[in-house]
C-alpha positions as CSV (number, residue, x, y, z in Angstrom):
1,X,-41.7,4.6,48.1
2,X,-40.6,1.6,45.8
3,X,-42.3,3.5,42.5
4,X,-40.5,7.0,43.8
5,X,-37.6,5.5,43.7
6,X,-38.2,3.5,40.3
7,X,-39.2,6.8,38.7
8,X,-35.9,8.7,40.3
9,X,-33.8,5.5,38.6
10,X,-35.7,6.2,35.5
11,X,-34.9,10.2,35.5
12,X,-31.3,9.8,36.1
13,X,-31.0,7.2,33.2
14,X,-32.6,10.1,30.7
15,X,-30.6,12.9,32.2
16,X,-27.5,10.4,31.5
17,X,-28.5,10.2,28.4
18,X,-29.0,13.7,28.0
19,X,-25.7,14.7,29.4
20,X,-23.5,12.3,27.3
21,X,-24.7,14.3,24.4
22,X,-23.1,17.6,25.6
23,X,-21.6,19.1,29.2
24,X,-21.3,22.1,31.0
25,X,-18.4,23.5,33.1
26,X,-20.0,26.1,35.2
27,X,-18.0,27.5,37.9
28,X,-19.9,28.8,40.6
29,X,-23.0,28.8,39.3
30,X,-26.9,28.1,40.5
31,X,-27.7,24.6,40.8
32,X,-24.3,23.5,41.8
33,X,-25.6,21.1,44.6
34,X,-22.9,19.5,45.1
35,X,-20.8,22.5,46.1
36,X,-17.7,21.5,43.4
37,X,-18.4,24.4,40.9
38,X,-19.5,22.9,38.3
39,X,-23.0,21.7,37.2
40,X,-23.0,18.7,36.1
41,X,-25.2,15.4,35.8
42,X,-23.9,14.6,39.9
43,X,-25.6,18.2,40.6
44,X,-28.7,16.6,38.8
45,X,-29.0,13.2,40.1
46,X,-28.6,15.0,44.0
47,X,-31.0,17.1,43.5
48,X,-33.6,14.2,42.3
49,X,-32.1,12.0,45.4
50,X,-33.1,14.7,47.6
51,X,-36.6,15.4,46.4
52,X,-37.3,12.0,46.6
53,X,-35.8,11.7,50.3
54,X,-33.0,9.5,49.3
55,X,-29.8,11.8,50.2
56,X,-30.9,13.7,53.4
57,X,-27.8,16.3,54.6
58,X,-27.5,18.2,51.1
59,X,-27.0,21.8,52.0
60,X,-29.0,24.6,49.6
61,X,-26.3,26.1,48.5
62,X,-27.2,25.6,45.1
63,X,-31.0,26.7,44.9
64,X,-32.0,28.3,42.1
65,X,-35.5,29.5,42.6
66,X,-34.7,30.7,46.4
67,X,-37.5,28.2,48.2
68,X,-34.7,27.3,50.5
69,X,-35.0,23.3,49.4
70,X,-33.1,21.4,46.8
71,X,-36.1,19.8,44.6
72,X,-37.0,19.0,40.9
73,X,-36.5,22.4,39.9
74,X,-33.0,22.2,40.4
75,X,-33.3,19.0,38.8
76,X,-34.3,20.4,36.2
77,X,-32.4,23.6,35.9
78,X,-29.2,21.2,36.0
79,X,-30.4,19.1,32.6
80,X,-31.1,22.6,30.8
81,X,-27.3,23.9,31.6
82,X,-26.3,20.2,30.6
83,X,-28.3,20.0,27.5
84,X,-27.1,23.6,26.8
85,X,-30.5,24.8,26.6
86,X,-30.3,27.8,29.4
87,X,-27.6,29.6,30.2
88,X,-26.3,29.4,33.9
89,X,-26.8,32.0,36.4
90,X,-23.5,32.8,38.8
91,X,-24.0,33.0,42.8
């Protein structure tokens, strides 16, 4: 669990990085994890926390590949609206 949570750490430093380079205001939008209406480098860092089992109690409001889980794909999804590389999708 130690090295899960080292490379989660690790992730979330890059996707800060990545993120103070550009942001996103998306209201409403897939990926929103966090349920505020915006995705954002939170939405990110939750959905990493919950893949790795360290924020139980997320609700999947914000999936974006309809598997009914919050994982690395909306991980990932989340660093591509940041990084402005996709476009997002609204719920």
């Amino acid at each position: 669990m130690h090295g899960k949570r080292r490379f989660a750490y690790g992730l979330a430093v890059l996707v800060f990085g990545i993120a103070s380079l550009s942001g996103a205001n998306v209201f409403g939008a897939a990926g929103n994890v966090d349920g505020v209406g915006d995705v954002d480098l939170k939405d990110v860092i939750m959905s990493l926390q919950v893949d790795f089992g360290l924020a139980p109690g997320v609700t999947t409001g914000g999936d974006v590949n309809n598997d009914g889980k919050i994982s690395l794909a909306e991980a990932v999804y989340g660093l591509q609206v940041v990084a402005k590389i996709r476009e997002t999708v609204t719920l």
